[in-house]
C-alpha positions as a Python dict, from the first residue, in 0.01 Angstrom:
ca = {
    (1, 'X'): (0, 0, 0),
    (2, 'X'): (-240, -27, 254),
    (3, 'X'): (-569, -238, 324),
    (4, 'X'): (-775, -242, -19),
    (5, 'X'): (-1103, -398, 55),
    (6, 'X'): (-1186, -667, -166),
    (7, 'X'): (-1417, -451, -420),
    (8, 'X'): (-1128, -236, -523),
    (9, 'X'): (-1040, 82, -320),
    (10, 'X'): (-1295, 280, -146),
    (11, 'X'): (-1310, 648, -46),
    (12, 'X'): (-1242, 566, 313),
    (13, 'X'): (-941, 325, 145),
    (14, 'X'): (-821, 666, 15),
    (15, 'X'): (-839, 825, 382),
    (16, 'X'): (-694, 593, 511),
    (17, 'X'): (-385, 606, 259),
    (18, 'X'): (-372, 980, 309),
    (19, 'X'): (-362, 928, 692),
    (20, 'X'): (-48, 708, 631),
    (21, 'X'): (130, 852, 373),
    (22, 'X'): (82, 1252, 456),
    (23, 'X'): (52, 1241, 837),
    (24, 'X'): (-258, 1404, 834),
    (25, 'X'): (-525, 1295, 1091),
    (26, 'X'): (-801, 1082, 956),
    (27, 'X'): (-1055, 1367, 972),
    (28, 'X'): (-791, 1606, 786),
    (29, 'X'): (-771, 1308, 532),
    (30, 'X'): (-1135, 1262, 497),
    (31, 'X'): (-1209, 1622, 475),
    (32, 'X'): (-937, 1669, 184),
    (33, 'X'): (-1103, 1355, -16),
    (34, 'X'): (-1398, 1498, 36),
    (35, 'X'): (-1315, 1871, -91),
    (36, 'X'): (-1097, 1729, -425),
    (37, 'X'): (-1437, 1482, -524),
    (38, 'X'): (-1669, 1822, -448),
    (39, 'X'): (-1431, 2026, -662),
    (40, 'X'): (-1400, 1767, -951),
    (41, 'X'): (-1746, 1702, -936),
    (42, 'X'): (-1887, 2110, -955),
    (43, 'X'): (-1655, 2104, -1215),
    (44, 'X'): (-1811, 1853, -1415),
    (45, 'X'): (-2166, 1958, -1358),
    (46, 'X'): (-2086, 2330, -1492),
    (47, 'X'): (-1958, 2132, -1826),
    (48, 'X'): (-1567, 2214, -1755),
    (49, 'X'): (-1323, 1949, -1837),
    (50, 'X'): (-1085, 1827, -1539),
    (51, 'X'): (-734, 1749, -1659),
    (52, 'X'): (-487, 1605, -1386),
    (53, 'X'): (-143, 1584, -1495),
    (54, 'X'): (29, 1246, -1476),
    (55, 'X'): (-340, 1057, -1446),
    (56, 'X'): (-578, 1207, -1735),
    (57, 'X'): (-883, 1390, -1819),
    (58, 'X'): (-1252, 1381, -1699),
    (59, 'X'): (-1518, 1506, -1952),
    (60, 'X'): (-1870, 1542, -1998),
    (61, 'X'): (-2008, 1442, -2331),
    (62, 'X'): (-2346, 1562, -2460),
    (63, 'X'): (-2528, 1246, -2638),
    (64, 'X'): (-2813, 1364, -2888),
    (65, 'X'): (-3222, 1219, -2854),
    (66, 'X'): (-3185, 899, -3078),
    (67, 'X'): (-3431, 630, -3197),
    (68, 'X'): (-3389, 282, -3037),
    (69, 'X'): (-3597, -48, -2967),
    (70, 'X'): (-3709, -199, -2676),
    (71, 'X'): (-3557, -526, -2675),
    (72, 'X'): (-3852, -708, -2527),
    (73, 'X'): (-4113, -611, -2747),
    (74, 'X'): (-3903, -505, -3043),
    (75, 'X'): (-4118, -140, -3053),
    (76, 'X'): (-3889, 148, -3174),
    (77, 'X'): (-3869, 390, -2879),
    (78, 'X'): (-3677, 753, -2880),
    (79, 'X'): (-3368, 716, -2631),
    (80, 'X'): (-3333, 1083, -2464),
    (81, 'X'): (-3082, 1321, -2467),
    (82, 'X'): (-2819, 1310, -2195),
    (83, 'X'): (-2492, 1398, -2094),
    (84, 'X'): (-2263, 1132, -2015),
    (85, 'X'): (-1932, 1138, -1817),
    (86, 'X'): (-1597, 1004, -1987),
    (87, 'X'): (-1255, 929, -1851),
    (88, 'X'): (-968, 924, -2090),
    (89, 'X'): (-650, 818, -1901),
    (90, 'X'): (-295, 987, -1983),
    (91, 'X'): (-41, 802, -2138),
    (92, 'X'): (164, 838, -1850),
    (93, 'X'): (-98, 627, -1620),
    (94, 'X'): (-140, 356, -1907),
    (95, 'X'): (233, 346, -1876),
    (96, 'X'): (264, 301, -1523),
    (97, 'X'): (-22, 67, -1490),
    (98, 'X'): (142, -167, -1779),
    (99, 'X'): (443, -144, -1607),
    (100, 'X'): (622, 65, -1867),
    (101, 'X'): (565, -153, -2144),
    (102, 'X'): (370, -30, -2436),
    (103, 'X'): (-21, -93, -2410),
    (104, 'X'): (-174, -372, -2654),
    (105, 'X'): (-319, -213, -2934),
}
């Protein structure tokens, strides 16, 4: 694989794999990076769920208004509705990331 900064991989990490692997030039690479995260993400925003074969499923969840507390002053406060994003992996990238072996449960 090629250079992984020390954060974890980066968008321009994934350019420059694409430039290496697929021969495209690096602004071909960045531009189809770009295009897949604009697709996914459009996707998401209009509510549709993104399933990729082999790697899993990208959702968006709606969470209801609910009472909380502010854990500095102990007052109850109403936490707002929102929608929240959720990534459920396939069992074939749990797999492959474990190596083959089964997953802890």
């Amino acid at each position: 694989m090629g250079f992984v900064t020390p954060q974890g991989m980066t968008k321009a990490d994934l350019v420059e794999l694409i430039y290496e692997r697929v021969g495209y030039s690096r602004k071909e690479a960045c531009e189809v990076v770009e295009a897949v995260f604009a697709i996914i993400r459009d996707s998401l925003r209009h509510g549709q769920k993104v399933k990729i074969s082999g790697f899993g499923t990208f959702l968006v969840n709606q969470k209801h208004a609910r009472r909380g507390r502010n854990p500095q002053t102990g007052e109850p406060i109403t936490i707002d509705s929102r929608r929240v994003l959720s990534f459920k992996p396939s069992q074939v990238l749990k797999e492959r990331v474990n190596d083959g072996s089964k997953p802890a449960v």
